[in-house]
C-alpha positions as CSV (number, residue, x, y, z in Angstrom):
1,X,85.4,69.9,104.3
2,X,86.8,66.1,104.4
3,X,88.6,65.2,107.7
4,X,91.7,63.4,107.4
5,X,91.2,59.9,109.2
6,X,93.2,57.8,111.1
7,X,96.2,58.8,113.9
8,X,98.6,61.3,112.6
9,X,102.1,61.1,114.6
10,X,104.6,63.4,114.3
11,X,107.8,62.8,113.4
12,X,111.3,63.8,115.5
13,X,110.3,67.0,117.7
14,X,107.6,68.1,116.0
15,X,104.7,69.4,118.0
16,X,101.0,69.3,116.6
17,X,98.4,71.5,118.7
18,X,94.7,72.2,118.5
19,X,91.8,74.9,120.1
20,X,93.5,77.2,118.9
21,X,91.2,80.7,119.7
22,X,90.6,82.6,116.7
23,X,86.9,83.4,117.4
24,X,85.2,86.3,119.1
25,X,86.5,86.8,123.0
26,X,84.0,87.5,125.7
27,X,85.4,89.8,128.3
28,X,84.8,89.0,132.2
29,X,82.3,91.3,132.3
30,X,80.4,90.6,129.2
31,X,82.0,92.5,126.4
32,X,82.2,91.1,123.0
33,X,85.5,91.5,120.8
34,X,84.8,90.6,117.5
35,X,87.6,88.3,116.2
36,X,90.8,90.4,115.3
37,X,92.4,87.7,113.4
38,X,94.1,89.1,110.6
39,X,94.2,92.5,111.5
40,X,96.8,94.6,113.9
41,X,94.9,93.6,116.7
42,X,94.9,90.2,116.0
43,X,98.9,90.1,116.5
44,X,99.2,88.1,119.4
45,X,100.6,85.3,121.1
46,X,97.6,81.9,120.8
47,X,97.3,79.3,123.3
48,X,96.8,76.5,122.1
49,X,96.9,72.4,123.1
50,X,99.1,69.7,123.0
51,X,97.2,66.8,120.0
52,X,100.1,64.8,119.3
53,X,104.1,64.9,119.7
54,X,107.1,63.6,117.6
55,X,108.8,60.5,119.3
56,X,112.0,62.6,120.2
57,X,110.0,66.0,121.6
58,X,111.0,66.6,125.5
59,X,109.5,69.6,126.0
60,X,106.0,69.0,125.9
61,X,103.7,66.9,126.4
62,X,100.3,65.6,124.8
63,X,97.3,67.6,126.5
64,X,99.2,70.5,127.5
65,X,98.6,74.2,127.1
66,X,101.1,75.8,124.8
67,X,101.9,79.8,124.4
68,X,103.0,80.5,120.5
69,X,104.5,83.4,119.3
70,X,101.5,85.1,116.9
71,X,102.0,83.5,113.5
72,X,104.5,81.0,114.1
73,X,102.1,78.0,113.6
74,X,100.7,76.4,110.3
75,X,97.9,76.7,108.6
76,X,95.0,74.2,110.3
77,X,93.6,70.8,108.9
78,X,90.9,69.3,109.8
79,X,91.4,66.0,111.5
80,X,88.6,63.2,112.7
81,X,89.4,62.9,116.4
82,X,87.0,59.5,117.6
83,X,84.1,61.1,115.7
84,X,85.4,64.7,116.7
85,X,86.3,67.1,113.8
86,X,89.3,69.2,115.0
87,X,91.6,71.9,113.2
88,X,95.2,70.4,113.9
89,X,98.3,72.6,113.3
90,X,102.3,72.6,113.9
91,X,103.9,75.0,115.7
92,X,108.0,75.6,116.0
93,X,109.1,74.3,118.5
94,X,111.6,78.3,119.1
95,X,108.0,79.5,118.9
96,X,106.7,78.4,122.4
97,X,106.4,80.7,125.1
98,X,105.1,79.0,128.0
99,X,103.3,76.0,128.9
100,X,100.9,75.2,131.3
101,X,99.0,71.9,132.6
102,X,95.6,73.3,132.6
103,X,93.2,75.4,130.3
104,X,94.4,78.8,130.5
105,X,91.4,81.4,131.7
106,X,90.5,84.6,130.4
107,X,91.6,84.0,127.0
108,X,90.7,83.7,123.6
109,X,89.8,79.7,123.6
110,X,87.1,77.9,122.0
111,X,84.9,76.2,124.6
């Protein structure tokens, strides 16, 4: 898949997150979950972080952790990030259920 190039910037509030986890989780004590996404299981809440906000969003901010109600986010593009591919997607902003400054642990995140 092409990435899209150059800086994207959001327009009024709009909030753009990526590292979203949809992958396999990993359980503290070794257990592997195979990825749920799509199924009943897979109904939940994502954290996800903070890529890029709208010029008028006061909420947020870039390089935060984000909670988002399951399925309230778009689908992803891919985006070149410096020479980094990354799946970029826009949440509501209704949809966020907590925030956090650092990396959430214990949860489904790509490493």
């Amino acid at each position: 898949m092409n990435a899209v190039k150059g800086k994207l910037i959001p327009i009024k509030d709009h909030i753009l997150i990526t590292d979203m986890g949809f992958e396999q989780e990993v359980t503290a004590a070794g257990i592997v979950i195979p990825g749920q996404n799509g199924k009943v299981a897979g109904i939940k809440p994502r954290w996800g972080r903070v890529f890029a906000i709208g010029p008028t969003q006061k909420d947020v901010t870039v390089d935060e952790w984000i909670l988002v109600e399951h399925g309230r986010w778009t689908r992803g593009i891919t985006v070149d990030d410096n020479g980094v591919e990354r799946v970029v997607r826009r949440v509501e902003n209704t949809a966020i259920l907590l925030v956090s400054d650092e990396k959430p642990k214990d949860v489904n995140l790509p490493q």
